[in-house]
C-alpha positions in Angstrom: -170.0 138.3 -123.8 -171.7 136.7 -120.9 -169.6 136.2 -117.4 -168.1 132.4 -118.1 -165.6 133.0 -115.6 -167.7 133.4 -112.6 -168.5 129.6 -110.8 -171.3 129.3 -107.5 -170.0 125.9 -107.1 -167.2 124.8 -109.3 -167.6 121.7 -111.0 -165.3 118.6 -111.1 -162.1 117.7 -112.6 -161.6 119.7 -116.2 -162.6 120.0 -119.5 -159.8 118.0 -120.8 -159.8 115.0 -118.6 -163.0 114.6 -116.2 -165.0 112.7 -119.3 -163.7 109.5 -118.3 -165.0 110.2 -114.5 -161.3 109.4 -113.1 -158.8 111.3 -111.9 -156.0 111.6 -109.1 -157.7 112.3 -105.4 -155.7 115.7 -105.0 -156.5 119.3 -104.1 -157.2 120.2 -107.8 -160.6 118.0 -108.1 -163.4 120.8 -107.9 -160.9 123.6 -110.3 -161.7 124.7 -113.1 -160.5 123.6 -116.4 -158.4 124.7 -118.9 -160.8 126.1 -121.0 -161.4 128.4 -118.8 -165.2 128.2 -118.4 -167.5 127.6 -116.0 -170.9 128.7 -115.5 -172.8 126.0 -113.2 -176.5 126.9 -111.6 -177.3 124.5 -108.6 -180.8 126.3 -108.2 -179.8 126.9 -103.9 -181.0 129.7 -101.4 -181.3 132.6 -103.6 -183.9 135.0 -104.3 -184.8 135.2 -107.6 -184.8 132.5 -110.3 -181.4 130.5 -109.3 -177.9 131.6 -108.4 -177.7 133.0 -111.8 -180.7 134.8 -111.9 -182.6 133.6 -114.7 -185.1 135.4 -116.7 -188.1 133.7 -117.3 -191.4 133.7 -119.4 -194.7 132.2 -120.3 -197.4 131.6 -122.9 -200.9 131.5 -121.5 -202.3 132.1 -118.7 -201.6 129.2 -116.7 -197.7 128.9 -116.5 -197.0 129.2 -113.2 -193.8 130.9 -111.7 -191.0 128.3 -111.3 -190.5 127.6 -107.7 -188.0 125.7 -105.2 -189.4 122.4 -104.4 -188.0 119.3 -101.8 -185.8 117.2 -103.6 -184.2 114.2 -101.9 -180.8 113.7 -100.0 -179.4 113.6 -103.4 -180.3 117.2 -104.6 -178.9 120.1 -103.1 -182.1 122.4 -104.8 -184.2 121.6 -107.2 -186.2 124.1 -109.8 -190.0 123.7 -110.9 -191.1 125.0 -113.8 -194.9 124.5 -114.2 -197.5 124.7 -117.0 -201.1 124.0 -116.1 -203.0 124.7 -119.5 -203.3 123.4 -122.9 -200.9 125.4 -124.8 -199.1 126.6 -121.6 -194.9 127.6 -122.1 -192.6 128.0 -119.5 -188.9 128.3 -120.0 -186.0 130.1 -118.1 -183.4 131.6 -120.2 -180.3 133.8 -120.3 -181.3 136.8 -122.3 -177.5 137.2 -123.8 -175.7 135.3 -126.2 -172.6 133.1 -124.4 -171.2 131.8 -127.8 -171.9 132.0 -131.6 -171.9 128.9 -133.3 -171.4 126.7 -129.9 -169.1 126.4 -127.4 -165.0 125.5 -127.7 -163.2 122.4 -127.9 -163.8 120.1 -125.3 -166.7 122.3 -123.3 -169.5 120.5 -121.8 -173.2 120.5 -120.8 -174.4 118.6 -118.5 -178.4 119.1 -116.8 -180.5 116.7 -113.7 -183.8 116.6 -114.3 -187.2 115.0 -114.4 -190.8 115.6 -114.6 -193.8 116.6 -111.8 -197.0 114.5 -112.5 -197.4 113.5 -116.0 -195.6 113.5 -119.4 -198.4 112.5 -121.5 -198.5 115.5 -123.9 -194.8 117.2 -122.8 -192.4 119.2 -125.2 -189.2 119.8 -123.1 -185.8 121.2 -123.9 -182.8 122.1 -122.0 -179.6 123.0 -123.3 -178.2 125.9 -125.5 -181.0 127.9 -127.9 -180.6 130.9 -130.3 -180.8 133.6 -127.4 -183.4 135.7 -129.4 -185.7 132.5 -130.1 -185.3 131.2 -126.1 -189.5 131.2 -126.3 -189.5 128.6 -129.5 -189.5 124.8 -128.7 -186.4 122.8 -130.9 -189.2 120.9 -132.6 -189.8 119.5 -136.0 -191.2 122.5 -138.1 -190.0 125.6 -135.9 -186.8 127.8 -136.2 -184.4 127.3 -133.3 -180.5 127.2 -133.3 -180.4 124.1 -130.6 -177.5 122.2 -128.8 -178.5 119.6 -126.1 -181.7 117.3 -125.1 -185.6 117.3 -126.1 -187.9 115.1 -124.9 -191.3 115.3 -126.8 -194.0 112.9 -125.8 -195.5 112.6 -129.4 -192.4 111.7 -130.7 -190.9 109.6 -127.7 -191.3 108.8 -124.2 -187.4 109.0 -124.1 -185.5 112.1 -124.2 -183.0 112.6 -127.1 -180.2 114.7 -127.8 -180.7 117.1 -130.9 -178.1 119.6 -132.5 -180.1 122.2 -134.9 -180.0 124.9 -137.2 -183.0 126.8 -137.6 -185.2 123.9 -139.0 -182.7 121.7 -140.2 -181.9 119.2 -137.5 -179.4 115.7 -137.2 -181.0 113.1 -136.8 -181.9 112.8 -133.0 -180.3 110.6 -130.7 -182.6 108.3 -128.3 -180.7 108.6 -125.2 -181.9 105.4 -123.8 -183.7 107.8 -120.4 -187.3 107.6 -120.2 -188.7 110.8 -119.4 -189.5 109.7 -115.0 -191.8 111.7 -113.3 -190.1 109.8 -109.7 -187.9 112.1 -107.7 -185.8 108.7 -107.5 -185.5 109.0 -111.8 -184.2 112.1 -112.6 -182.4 111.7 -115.9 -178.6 112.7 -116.1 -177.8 114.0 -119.8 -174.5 115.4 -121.0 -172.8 116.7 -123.8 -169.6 117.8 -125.1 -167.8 119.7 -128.0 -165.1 116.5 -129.5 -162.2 117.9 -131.4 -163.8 117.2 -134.4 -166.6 119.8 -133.9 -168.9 116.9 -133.7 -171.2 116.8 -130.2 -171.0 113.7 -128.4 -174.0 112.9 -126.1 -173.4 111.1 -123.1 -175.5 109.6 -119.6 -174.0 109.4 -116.6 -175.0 107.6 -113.1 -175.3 109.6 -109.4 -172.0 108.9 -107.6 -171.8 109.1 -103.6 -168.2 109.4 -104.4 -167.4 113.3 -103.7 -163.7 112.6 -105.6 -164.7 110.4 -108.4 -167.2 112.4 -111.1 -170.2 109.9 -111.8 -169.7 107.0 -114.7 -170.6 107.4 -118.1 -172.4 106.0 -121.0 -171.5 107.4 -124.2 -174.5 107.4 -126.6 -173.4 108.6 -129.7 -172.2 112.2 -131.8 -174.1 114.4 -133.9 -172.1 116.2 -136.5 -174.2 118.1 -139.3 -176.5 121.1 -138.9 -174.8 122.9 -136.5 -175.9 126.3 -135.3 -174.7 129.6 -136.4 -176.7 132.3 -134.0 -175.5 133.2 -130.8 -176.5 130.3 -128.0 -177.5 131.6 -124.1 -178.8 128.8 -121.6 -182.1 127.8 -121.4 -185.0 125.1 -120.2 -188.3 125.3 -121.3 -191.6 123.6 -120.8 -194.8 123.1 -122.8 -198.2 121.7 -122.1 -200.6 120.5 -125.2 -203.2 119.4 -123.2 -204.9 121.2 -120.0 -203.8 119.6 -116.8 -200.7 120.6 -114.1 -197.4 119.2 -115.4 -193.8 120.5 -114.9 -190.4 119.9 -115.2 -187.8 119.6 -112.1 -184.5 120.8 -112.3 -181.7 119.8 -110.4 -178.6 121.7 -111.4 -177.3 122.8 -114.9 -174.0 123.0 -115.9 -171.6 124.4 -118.5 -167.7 123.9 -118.9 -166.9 121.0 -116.8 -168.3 117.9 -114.9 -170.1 118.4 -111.6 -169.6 115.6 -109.0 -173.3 114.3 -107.7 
């Protein structure tokens, strides 16, 4: 079992409550939930990949190592993950499984991010893969136990949020966020774990607010083909074409909501 207990930065409100983005002002905001779980990654002053050390690996020989780039007054550290030829992967990953058949009751995901350059002929995925498939985009055709958001230029220019099981997938949901390559676009994508079992994608808006967890949009819930291998963390990138494109990452996180 992978640490869940451990927090960097501790995200806001709980599991239980914090969906709604309101809660009293008191000394709680910033604890973690009930549930127990946090594992949050806001990609800040550490060497190695993030503050929770990532692995990371590439197909063909022009992935490029990710990197810290400038991100705006908004981002406290932001992650590049580059591919610069045709047929280029990237992806970061956590090489052990956090949960078999996805995370608890009332657990969230939620990921900042945008592209670098172009999106032309992108696959990209962040969310919660099969840990021993981490290398194999959550596309139409391949095998990959998948919870949380895809964009895939020849499908969409938006990105959608997908729940699979090996190759069998719910129907994808269009999450209304064009996939930006402005730093002023990044999209903001959640996700959580309903009662039900179902997955319930949401969008949420930057808030300036540091008491009040940013507004959301709830898109819509996906509740058939859900995975049965043990899921790890995990963003990846892949380049069809030959030309320098890459994915920017502001923070991921895992259990509750993160104010910003």
């Amino acid at each position: 079992m992978a640490d869940q207990t451990q927090t960097n930065r501790a995200p806001a409100g709980d599991a239980d409550s914090a969906i709604d983005g309101t809660w009293p002002q008191n000394i709680a905001i910033g604890g973690v939930g009930r549930m127990g779980m946090s594992w949050h990654d806001d990609f800040m002053g550490r060497s190695g990949l993030g503050e929770k050390n990532w692995s990371f690996a590439t197909s063909g020989s022009g992935a490029a190592f990710p990197v810290n780039v400038n991100g705006l007054d908004h981002e406290c550290g932001v992650f590049r993950v580059r591919s610069v030829l045709a047929g280029d992967e990237s992806f970061m990953y956590q090489n052990q499984s956090f949960f078999r058949r996805g995370p608890p009751i009332g657990a969230m995901l939620e990921v900042k991010i945008t592209f670098d350059i172009s999106v032309a002929t992108v696959v990209a995925w962040a969310g919660l893969q099969d840990s021993s498939r981490s290398s194999v985009p959550p596309i139409t055709g391949n095998d990959a136990d998948f919870i949380g958001f895809r964009f895939d230029a020849a499908f969409s220019q938006n990105w959608h949020g997908v729940v699979r099981n090996g190759t069998a997938e719910g129907a994808p949901l269009d999450m209304g966020v064009v996939g930006s390559t402005s730093p002023n676009e990044y999209a903001r994508l959640g996700v959580r774990r309903l009662s039900d079992g179902s997955y319930e994608f949401y969008t949420f808006e930057r808030s300036d607010d540091i008491f009040v967890a940013p507004p959301i949009t709830i898109v819509g819930n996906i509740n058939t083909n859900h995975p049965d291998e043990g899921l790890a963390p995990v963003i990846g990138h892949k380049e069809s074409v030959a030309g320098a494109r890459g994915l920017r990452i502001d923070y991921y996180t895992l259990g509750g909501r993160c104010v910003r």
